[in-house]
VMD Tcl script that draws the C-alpha trace (Angstrom):
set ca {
  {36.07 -11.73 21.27}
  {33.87 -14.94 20.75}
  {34.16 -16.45 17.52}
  {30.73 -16.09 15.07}
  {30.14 -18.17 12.20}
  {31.33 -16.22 8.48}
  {29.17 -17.72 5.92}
  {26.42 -16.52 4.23}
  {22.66 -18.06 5.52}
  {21.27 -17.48 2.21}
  {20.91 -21.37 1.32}
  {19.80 -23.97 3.77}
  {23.69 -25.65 3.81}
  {24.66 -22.54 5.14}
  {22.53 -21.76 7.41}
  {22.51 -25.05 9.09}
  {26.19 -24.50 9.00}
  {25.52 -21.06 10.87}
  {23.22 -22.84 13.19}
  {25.82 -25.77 13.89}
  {28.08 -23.76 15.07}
  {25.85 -22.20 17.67}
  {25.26 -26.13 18.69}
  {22.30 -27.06 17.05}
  {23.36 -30.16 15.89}
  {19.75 -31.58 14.49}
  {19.44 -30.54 11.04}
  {16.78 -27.72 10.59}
  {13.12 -29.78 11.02}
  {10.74 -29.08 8.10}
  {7.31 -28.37 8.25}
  {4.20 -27.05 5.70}
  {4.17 -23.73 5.77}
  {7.58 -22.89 6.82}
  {10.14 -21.16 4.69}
  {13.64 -20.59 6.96}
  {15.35 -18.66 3.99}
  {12.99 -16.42 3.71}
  {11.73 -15.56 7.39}
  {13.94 -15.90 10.70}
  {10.82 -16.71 12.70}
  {10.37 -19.67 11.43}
  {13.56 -21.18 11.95}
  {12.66 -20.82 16.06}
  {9.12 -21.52 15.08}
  {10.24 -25.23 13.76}
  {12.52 -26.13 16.37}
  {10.24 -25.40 18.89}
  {8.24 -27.61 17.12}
  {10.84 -30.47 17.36}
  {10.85 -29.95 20.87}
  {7.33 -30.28 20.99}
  {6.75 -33.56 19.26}
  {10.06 -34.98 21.85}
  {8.14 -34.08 24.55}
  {4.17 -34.73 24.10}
  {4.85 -37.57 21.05}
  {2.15 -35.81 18.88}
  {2.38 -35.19 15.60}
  {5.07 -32.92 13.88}
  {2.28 -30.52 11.80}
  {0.40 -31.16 14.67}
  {3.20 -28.91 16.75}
  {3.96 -26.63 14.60}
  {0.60 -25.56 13.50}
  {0.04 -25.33 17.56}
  {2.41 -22.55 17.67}
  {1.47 -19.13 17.09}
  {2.97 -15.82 16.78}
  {2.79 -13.42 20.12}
  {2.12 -9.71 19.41}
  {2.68 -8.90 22.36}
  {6.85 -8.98 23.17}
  {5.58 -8.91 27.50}
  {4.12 -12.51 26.82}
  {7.18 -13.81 24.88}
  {7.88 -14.53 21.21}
  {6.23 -17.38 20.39}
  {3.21 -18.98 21.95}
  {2.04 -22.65 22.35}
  {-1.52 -23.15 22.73}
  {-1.71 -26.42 24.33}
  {-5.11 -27.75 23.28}
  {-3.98 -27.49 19.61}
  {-1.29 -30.21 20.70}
  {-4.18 -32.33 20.49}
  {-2.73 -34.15 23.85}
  {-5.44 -36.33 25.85}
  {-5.81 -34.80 29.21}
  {-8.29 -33.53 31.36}
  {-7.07 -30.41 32.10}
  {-5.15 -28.62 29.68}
  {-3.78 -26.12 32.25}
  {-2.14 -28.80 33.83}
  {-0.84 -30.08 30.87}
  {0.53 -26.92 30.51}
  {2.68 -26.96 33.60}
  {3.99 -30.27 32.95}
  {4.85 -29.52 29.46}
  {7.18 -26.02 31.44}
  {8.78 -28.89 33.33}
  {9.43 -31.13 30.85}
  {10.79 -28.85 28.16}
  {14.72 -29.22 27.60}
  {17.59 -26.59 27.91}
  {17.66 -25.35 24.60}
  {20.54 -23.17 22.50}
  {17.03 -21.04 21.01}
  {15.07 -20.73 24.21}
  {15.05 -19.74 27.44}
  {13.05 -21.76 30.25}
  {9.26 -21.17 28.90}
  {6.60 -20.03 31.27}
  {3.21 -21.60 31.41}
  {0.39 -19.35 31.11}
  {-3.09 -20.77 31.72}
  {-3.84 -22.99 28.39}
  {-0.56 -21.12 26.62}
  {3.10 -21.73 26.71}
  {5.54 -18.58 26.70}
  {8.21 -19.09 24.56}
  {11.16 -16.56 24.83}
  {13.94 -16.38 22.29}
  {17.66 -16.66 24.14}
  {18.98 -13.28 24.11}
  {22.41 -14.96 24.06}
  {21.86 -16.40 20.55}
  {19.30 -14.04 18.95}
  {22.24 -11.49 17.72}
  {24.53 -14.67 16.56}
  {21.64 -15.70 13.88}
  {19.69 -13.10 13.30}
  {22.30 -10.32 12.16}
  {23.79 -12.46 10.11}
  {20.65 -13.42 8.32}
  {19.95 -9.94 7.86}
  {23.48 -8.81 6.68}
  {23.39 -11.27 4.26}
  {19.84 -10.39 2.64}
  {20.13 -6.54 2.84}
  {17.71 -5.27 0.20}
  {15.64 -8.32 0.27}
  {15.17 -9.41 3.98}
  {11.35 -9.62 4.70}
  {10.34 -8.96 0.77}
  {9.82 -12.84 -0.87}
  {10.49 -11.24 -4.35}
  {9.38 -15.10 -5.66}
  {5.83 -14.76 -4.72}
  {4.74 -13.40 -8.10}
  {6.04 -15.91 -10.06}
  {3.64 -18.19 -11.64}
  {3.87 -21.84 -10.43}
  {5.30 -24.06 -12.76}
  {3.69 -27.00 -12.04}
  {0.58 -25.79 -13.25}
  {-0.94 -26.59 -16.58}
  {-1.84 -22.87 -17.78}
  {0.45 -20.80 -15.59}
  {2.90 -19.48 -18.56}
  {6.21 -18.63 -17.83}
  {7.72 -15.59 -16.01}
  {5.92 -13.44 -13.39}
  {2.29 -12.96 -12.57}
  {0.92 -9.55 -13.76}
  {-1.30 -7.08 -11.83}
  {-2.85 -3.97 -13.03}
  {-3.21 -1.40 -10.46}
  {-5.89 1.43 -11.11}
  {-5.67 4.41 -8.95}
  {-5.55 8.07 -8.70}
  {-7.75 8.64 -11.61}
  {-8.79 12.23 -10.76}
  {-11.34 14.51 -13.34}
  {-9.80 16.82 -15.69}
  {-10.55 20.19 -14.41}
  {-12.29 19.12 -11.70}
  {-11.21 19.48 -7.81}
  {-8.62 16.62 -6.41}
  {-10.80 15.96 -3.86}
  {-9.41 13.87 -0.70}
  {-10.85 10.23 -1.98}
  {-8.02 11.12 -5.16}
  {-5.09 11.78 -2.60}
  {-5.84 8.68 -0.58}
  {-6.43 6.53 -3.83}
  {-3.30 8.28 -5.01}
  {-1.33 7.08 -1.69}
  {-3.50 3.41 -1.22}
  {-2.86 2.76 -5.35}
  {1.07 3.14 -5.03}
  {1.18 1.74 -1.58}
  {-0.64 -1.13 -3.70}
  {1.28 -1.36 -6.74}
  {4.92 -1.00 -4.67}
  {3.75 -4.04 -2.30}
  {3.80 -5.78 -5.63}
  {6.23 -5.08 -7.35}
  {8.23 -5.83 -4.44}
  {6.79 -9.54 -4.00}
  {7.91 -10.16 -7.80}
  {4.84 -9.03 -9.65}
  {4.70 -7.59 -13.20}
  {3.33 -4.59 -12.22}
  {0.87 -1.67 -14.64}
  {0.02 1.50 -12.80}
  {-3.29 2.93 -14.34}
  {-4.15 6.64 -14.11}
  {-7.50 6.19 -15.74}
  {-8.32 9.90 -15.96}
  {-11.83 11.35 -15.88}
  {-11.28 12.74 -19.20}
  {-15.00 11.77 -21.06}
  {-18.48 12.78 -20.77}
  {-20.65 15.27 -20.22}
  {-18.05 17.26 -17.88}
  {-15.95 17.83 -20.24}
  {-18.82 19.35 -22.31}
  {-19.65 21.73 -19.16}
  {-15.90 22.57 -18.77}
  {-15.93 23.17 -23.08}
  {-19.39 25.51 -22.24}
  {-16.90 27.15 -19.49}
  {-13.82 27.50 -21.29}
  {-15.97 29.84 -24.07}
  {-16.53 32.21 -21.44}
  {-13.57 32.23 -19.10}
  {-11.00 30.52 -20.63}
  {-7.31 32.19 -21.40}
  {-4.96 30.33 -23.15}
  {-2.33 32.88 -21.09}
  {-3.41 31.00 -17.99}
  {-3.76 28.03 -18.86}
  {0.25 27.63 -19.94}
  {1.13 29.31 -16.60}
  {-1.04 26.92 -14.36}
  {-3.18 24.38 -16.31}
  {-4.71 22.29 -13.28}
  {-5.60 25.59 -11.63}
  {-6.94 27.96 -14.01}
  {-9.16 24.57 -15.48}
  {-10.81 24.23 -11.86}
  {-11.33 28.01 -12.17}
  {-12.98 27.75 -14.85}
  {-14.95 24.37 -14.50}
  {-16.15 26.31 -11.01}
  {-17.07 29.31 -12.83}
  {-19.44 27.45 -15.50}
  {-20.66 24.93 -12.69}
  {-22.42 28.12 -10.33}
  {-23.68 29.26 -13.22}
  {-24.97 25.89 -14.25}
  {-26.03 25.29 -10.67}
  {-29.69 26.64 -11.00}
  {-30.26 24.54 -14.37}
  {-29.33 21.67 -12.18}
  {-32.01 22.38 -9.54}
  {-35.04 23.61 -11.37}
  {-34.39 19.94 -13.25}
  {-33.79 18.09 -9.92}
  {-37.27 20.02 -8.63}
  {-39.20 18.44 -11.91}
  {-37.66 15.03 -10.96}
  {-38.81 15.01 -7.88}
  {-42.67 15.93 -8.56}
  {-41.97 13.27 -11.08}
  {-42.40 15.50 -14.10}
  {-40.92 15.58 -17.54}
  {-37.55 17.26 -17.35}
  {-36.88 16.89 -21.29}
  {-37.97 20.76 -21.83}
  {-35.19 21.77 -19.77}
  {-32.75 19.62 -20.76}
  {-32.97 20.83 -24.40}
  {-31.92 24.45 -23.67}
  {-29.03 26.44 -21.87}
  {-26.36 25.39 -20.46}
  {-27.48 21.61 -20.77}
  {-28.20 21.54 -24.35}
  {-24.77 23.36 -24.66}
  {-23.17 20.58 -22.37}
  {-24.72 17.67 -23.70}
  {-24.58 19.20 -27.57}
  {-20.89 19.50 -27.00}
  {-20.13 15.72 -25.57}
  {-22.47 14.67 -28.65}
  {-19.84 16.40 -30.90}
  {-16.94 14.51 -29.23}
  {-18.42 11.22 -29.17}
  {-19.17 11.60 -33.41}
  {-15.47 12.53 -34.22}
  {-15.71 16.35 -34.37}
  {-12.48 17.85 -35.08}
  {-13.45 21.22 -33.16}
  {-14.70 19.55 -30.25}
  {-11.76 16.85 -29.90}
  {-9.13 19.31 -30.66}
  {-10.51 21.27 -27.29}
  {-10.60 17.93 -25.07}
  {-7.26 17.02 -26.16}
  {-6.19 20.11 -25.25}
  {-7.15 19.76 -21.55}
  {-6.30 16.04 -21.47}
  {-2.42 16.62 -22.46}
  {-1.85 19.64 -20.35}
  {-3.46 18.44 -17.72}
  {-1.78 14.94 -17.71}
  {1.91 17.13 -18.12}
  {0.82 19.35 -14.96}
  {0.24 15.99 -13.09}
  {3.37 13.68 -14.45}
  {5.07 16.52 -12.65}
  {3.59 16.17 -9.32}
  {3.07 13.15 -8.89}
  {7.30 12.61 -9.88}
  {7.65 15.31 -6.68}
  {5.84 12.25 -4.97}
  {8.11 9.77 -6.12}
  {5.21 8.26 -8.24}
  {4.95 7.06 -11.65}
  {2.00 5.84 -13.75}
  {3.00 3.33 -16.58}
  {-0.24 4.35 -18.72}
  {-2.14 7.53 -18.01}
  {-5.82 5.93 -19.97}
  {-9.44 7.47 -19.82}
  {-12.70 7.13 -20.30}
  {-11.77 8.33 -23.49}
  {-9.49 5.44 -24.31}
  {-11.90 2.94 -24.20}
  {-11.88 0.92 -27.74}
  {-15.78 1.64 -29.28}
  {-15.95 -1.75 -31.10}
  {-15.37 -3.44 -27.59}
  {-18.33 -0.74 -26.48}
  {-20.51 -1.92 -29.27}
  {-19.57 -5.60 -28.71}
  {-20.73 -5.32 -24.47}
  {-23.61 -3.73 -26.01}
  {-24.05 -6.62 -28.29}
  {-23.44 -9.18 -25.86}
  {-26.07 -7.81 -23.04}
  {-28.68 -7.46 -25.44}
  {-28.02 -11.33 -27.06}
  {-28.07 -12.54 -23.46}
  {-31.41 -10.46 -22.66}
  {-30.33 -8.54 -20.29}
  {-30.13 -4.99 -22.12}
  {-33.63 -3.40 -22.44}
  {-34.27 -0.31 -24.73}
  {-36.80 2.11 -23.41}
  {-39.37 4.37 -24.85}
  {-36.97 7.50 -24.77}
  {-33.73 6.05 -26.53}
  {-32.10 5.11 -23.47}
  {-30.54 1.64 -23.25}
  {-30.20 -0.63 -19.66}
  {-30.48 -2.89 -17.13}
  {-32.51 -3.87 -14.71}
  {-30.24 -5.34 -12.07}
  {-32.97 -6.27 -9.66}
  {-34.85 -7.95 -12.12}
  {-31.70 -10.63 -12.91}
  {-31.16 -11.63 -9.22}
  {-28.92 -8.52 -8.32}
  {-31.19 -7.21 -5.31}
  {-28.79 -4.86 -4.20}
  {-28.20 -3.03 -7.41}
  {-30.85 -0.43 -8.88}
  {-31.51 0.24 -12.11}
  {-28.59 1.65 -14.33}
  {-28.57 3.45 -17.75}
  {-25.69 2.03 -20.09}
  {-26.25 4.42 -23.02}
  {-28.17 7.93 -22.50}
  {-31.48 9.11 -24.68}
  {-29.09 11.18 -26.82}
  {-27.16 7.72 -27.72}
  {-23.70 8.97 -25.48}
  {-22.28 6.69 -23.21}
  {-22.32 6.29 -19.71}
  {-19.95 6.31 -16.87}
  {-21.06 2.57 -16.22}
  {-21.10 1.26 -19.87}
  {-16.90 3.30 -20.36}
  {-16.46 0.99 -17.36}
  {-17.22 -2.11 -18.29}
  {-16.02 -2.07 -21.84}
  {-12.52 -1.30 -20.13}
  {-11.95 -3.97 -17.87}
  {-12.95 -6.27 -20.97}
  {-10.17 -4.55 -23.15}
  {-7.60 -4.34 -20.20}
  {-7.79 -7.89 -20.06}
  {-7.13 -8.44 -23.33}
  {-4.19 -5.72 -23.67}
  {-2.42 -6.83 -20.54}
  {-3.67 -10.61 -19.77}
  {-3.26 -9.76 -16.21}
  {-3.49 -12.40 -13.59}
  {-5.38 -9.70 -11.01}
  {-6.37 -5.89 -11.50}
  {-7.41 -3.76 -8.61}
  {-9.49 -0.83 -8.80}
  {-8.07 1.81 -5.82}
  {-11.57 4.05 -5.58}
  {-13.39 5.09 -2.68}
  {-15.95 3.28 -0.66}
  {-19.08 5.29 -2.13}
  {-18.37 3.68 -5.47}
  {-18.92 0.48 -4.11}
  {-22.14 0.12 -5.51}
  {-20.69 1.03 -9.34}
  {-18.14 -1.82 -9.27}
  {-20.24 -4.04 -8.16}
  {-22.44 -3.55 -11.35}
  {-19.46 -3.73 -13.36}
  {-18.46 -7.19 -11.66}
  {-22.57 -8.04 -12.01}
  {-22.36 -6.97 -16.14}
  {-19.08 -9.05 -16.47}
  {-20.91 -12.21 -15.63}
  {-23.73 -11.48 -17.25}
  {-22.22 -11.50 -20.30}
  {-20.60 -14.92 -19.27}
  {-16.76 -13.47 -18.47}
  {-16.87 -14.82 -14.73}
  {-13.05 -16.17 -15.05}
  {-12.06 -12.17 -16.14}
  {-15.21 -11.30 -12.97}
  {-12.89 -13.09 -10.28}
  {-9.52 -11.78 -11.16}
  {-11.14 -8.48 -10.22}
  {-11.18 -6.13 -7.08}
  {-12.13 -3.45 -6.00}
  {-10.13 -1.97 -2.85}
  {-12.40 0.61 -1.04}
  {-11.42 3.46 1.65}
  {-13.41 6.06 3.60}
  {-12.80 9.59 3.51}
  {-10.24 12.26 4.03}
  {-11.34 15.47 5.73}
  {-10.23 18.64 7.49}
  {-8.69 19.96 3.68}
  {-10.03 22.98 4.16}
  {-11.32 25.07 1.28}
  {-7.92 26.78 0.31}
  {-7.17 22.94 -0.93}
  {-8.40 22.38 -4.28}
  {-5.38 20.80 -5.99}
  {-2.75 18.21 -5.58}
  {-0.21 21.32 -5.75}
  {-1.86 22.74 -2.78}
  {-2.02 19.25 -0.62}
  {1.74 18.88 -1.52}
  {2.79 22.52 -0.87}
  {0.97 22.26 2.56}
  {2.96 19.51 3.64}
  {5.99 20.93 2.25}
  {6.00 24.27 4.46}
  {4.78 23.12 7.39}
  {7.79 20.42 7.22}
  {9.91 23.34 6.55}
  {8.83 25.78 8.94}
  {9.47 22.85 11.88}
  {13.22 22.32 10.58}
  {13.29 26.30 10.40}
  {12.34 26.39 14.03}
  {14.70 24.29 15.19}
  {17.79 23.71 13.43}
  {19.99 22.06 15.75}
  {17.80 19.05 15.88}
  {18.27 18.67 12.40}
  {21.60 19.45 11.93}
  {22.33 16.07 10.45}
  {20.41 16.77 7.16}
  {22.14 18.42 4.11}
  {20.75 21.30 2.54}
  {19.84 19.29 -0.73}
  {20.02 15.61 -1.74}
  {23.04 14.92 -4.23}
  {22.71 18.46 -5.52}
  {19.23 18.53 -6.51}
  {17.13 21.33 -6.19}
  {14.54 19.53 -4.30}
  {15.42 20.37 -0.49}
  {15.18 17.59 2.75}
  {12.51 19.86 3.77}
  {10.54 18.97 0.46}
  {11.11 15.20 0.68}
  {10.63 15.37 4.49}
  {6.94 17.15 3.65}
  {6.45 14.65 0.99}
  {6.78 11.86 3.40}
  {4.34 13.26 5.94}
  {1.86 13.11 3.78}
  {2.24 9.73 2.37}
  {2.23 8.02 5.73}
  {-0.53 10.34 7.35}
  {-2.88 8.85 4.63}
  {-1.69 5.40 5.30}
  {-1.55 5.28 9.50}
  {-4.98 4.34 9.44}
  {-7.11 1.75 8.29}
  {-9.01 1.78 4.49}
  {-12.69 2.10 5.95}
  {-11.52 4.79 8.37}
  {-11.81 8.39 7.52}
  {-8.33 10.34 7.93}
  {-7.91 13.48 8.85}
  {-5.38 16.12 6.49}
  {-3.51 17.83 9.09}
  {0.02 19.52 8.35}
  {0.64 20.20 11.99}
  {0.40 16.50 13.18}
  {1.66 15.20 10.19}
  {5.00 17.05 10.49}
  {5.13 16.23 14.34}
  {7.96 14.43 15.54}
  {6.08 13.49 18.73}
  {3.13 11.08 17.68}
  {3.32 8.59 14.84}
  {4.09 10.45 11.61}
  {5.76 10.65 8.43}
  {7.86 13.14 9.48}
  {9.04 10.73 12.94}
  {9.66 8.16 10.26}
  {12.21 10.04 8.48}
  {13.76 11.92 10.98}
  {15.01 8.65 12.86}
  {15.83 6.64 9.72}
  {18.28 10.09 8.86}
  {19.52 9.79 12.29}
  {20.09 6.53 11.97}
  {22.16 6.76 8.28}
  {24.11 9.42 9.97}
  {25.45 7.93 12.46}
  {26.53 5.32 10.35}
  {28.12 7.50 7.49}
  {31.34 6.16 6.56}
  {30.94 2.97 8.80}
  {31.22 -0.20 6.72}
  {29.48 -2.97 9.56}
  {31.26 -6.36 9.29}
  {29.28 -9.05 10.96}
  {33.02 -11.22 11.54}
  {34.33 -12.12 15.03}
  {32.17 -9.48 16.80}
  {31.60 -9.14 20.36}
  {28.23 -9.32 21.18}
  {28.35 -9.25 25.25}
  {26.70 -6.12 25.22}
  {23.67 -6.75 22.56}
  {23.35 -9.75 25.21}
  {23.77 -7.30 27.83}
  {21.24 -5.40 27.01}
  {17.24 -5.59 27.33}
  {17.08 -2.81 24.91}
  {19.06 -4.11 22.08}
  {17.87 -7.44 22.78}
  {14.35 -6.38 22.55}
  {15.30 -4.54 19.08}
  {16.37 -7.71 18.06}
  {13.28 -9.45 18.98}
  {11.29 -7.01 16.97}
  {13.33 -7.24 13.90}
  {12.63 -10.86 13.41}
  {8.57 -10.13 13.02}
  {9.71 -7.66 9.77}
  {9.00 -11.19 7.09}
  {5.83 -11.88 8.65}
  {4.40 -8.32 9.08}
  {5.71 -7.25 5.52}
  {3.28 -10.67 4.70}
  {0.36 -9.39 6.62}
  {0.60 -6.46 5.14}
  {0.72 -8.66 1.32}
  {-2.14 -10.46 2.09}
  {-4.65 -7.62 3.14}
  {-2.99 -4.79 1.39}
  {-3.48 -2.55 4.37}
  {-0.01 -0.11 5.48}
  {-1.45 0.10 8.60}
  {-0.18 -3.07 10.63}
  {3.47 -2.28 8.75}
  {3.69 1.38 9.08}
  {2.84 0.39 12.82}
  {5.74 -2.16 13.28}
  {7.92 0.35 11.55}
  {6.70 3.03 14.14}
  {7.82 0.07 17.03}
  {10.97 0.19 15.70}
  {11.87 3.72 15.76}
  {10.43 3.62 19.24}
  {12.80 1.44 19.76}
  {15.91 2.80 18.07}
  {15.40 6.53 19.43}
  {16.30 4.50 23.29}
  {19.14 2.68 21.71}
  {20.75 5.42 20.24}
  {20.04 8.30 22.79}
  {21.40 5.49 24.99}
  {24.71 5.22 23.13}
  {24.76 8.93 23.34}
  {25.01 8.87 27.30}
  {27.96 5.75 26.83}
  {29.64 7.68 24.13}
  {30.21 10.52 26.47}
  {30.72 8.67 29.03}
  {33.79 6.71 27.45}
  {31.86 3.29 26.02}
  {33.83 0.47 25.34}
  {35.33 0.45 22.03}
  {34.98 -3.58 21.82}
  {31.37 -3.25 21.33}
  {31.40 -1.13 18.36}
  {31.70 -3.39 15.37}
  {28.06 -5.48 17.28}
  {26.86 -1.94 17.98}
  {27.17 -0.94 14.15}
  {25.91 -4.26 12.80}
  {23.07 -3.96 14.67}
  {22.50 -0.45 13.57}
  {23.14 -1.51 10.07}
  {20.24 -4.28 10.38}
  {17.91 -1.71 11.66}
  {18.52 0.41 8.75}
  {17.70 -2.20 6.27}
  {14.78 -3.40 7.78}
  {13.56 0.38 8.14}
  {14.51 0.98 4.41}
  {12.82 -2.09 3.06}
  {9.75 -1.45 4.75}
  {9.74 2.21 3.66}
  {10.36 0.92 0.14}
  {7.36 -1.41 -0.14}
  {5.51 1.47 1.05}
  {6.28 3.62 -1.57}
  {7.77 6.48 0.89}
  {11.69 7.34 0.05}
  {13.95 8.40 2.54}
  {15.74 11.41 2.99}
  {18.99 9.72 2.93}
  {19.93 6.57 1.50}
}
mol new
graphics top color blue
foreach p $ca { graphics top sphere $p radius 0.5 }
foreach p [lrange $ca 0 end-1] q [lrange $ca 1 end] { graphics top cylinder $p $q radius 0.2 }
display resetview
């Protein structure tokens, strides 16, 4: 067996030690922008960039800027784009040729092929396993996650000590109302969010700010007179509240429209808005907003019921919320002091009927329409809750960046809240602000009206496939560690984490329990089933990356091209960072099981077939890696495997 190198790569002695051995002799070239203990690529990345500079005599940034990335693994794994060399010639495709010629044998590279203006590096299959396993091995739980990127710089005058802090708002559904499809993807987006985080370091706050104030909670108050039963409402709380909230709103329904119909022939809609149900509504929010005992006893009622029903499923989700807040929350002397603040600054007008706004086209904001911060009756608005919050979340938390997880159609509302924040002269607290947007989610059918029922859906469909055929998952246990909750439950729970996530924010998804329980297109469900596959097969194994024989990883196109893969994971788990989008990462993930489902059918065939038993210990360190890389990019996502 050929002798590999035993120490660990995790500091840059070590890993030039590791790299020695494989007969690099140059110390390890450094360049801006390159980190080698944190991302594999880059150790290729910067000796191809030595190589560069030996050959063309340009400058070392110069090269290694030049380099770039190649998606695709047909055109190699790194790419030189020649003109970037900054080389006088007068034809770069010539250049390129010469530069295929002139390149050196190299311990990293095979031969490169020119391409046009580009340069087609491939990594030496003979080497990749001897650096890149080891690397992996010795990172486990934190290859591809740089856990240091949320620490504040300490260089800098007014970074503080410790980590940076980010408050992530998301879920946030309306008591009693329906959780609609925008909550389930801001439910899935928000912890997506808030794991990517955490993971990178951050200090992170997850923010359930509840629709638990205004003048719904009046109409569902109006509703609960009527239909409400206390008998109910212990056995199901979320449910029998949208009952009744559903109830009150068809009856309120033709209030609504005879008002809307006034509006429109731009008529005086005060006579109707003194009587029925919206006098009752609006007396009964007026009641809650002066302190009545009655009337606050009833909210509260509704707000802690409802948040238990929910702390339940969103646990079944594996999601937690470190503050469920409100609309109710909101501290009324910060309220009074935005209102204080506007109107000092001019830009809060008072009009003839009570109401109190602003005029957002009239200070430069051409975009925005008028808004109402405070109503004729003196109650607060949606807007004016809003605003006041991010001002007192700043000063509770002192976060460094807070990010609002709501759908696209409330673009328009943040960006008043942004425009209000600078108005009153709080730009710094404006720009540590953002609002991450997503279209909609459709097909839920009308038998969908909860999270219960979105979660329950997912949940038997994933157990009616592993019903249907139980062979093909005869490698699952019945329960996980003894609890209750079955692999058909987490399975389900999966499938409808990554269905939400496959596509891109401002894309429109599409809820569908068959496809997202399929184990033949891109799903939750293929995500889990290969990553239990995978775990099974190495049950009991205990890989040691020492003196193994790695003829046939070298051997092999398939777990050569695994290989190649696995050393994008840093840089697409960074992508991912940077534009807080799952999609590029769940895709990569989705290249690996590919990927792994050849390899280990493959093994399969050699198994029975009598393999030999000298590849075994490369065979299950390779597996190993896979596993990690599959589990830490699961993790960041916020989905948790079947088995661990």
């Amino acid at each position: 067996m050929s002798e590999t190198p035993t120490m660990a790569t995790t500091s840059l002695d070590a890993l030039q030690g590791l790299l020695e051995k494989l007969g690099l002799e140059d110390p390890i070239p450094t360049f801006a922008g390159s980190d080698v203990l944190s991302r594999p690529l880059d150790i290729f990345h910067s000796y191809l960039a030595d190589i560069l500079v030996k050959i063309t005599d340009c400058e070392p940034q110069v090269a290694y800027d030049a380099i770039q990335w190649a998606t695709d693994m047909n055109n190699g794994d790194l790419a030189v784009v020649v003109p970037r060399l900054r080389v006088k010639t007068t034809d770069n495709k010539e250049l390129t040729r010469d530069l295929a010629e002139k390149f050196p044998h190299s311990t990293l590279f095979s031969l490169p092929l020119a391409d046009g203006i580009h340069l087609r590096i491939f990594f030496l299959s003979k080497s990749l396993p001897k650096v890149l396993l080891p690397y992996i091995h010795d990172r486990k739980e934190t290859y591809g996650i740089d856990s240091t990127s949320g620490h504040r710089d300490p260089a800098s005058p007014d970074a503080g000590a410790g980590r940076k802090k980010v408050v992530v708002e998301f879920s946030s559904p309306n008591i009693g109302a329906k959780f609609e499809g925008a909550h389930l993807r801001s439910t899935l987006i928000g912890s997506y969010i808030a794991s990517m985080h955490e993971a990178h370091g951050w200090d992170v706050v997850r923010l359930n700010y509840l629709g638990d104030w205004g003048k719904q909670i009046g109409l569902l108050a109006a509703g609960w007179k009527r239909f409400g039963s206390d008998e109910l409402l212990a056995a199901d709380p979320l449910r029998h509240l949208y009952d009744v909230y559903r109830q009150i709103d068809e009856l309120f329904r033709p209030e609504e429209e005879a008002r809307d119909k006034l509006r429109d022939e731009k008529k005086d809609t005060t006579a109707i808005e003194s009587q029925g149900l919206y006098a009752e509504r609006d007396g009964f929010f007026k009641k809650m907003e002066d302190g009545d005992a009655d009337a606050l006893a009833l909210w509260a009622k509704f707000r802690d019921v409802s948040i238990a029903s929910y702390k339940n499923l969103y646990a079944s989700m594996d999601i937690t919320f470190d503050e469920y807040a409100g609309e109710s929350q909101v501290n009324r002397d910060i309220i009074a002091e935005v209102e204080a603040t506007l109107r000092e600054k001019g830009f809060l007008e008072e009009t003839s009927d009570g109401s109190s706004l602003i005029d957002y086209k009239k200070h430069g904001h051409r975009g925005l329409s008028t808004a109402i911060l405070r109503g004729r009756t003196g109650s607060t608005t949606y807007l004016l809750r809003d605003i006041a919050a991010a001002v007192e979340r700043d000063r509770t938390y002192a976060f460094d960046k807070m990010v609002y997880v709501v759908k696209a159609e409330q673009e328009s509302h943040f960006q008043r809240i942004f425009a209000a924040l600078e108005m009153m002269g709080l730009t710094t607290l404006r720009l540590k602000l953002e609002h991450v947007s997503f279209a909609k989610c459709l097909d839920l059918g009308d038998d969908v009206a909860l999270l219960s029922d979105m979660i329950a859906t997912a949940q038997s469909a994933a157990r009616i496939v592993i019903e249907s055929d139980p062979d093909n998952y005869a490698a699952f246990p019945a329960t996980i560690d003894g609890d209750p909750t079955t692999v058909a439950d987490r399975f389900g729970i999966a499938a409808l984490q990554v269905q939400e996530m496959l596509v891109r924010r401002n894309n429109n998804t599409h809820f569908s329990a068959d496809r997202m329980v399929s184990l033949e297109v891109s799903s939750g469900a293929r995500l889990q089933y290969w990553y239990a596959r995978l775990a099974t097969v190495l049950q009991g194994a205990t890989p040691d990356i020492q003196d193994l024989d790695y003829t046939l990883l070298v051997e092999s196109e398939d777990y050569t091209n695994l290989l190649r893969v696995m050393t994008q994971f840093p840089d697409i788990v960074q992508g991912a960072f940077r534009t807080m989008e799952a999609t590029g990462l769940l895709a990569y993930l989705f290249r690996i099981v590919d990927q792994i489902s050849i390899v280990l059918e493959d093994e399969e065939d050699e198994d029975e077939a009598g393999g030999a038993s000298s590849s075994v210990g490369a065979r299950l360190a390779l597996l190993e890696a896979v596993r990690l890389v599959l589990r830490n990019g699961m993790r960041v996502l916020g989905v948790e495997p079947v088995l661990v």
